[in-house]
N, C-alpha and C positions, 0 to 999 in steps of 0.2 A: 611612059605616060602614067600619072596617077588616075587610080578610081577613088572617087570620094562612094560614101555608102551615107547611107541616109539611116540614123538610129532613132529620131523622134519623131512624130505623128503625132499632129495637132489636128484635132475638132474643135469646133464654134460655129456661133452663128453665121458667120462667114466663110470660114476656111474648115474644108474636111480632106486631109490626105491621102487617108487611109481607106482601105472600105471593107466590106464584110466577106471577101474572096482570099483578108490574104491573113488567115488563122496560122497561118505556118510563121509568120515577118510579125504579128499582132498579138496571137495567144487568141484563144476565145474570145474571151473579154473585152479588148481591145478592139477585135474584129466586128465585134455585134455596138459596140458604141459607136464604132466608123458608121457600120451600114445603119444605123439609128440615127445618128447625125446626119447622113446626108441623105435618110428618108423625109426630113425635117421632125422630125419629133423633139421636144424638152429635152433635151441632153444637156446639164451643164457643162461649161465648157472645159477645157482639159485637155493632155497630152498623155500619149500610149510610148514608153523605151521599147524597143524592140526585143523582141529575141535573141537575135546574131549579139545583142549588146551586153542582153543579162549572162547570154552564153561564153560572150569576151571575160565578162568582169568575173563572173564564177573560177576563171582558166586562173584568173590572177589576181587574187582582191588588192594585193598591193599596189596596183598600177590602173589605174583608171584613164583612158585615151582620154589627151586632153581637146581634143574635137568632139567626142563626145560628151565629154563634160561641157564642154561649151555650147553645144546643140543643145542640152537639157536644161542650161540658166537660163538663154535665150528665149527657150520654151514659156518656163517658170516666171523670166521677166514678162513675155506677153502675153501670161494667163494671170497675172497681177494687174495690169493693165486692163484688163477687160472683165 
């Protein structure tokens, strides 16, 4: 059985993934924009790469998962959109 993992985390005015519990999966930063966005506050909108993701890419810069590349244009295409 495959696990899929989830490396991108989108906030907007609509959609907030992420929240401010998960500093370890977000970073700080990431973590405090989640729980900011889904406090409702002015947050523009935007996506957070995870950790596990940056900690992938660091292991191997030549070789970037191409599901997570794809999670991130996805991303990029609908923070262009909005």
């Amino acid at each position: 059985m495959s696990v899929t993992y989830k490396y991108v985390f989108e906030f907007n005015e609509q959609r907030v993934d992420g929240d401010g519990d998960m500093k370890d999966m977000l970073g700080g930063k990431g973590a405090g924009l989640a729980h900011m966005a889904k406090a409702g506050l002015p947050v523009p909108p935007g996506f957070t790469i995870s950790t596990e993701a940056c900690h992938l890419f660091l292991k191997d810069r030549s070789r970037f998962d191409e599901d997570t590349g794809s999670e991130i244009r996805e991303a990029m295409k609908r923070l262009e959109e909005t």
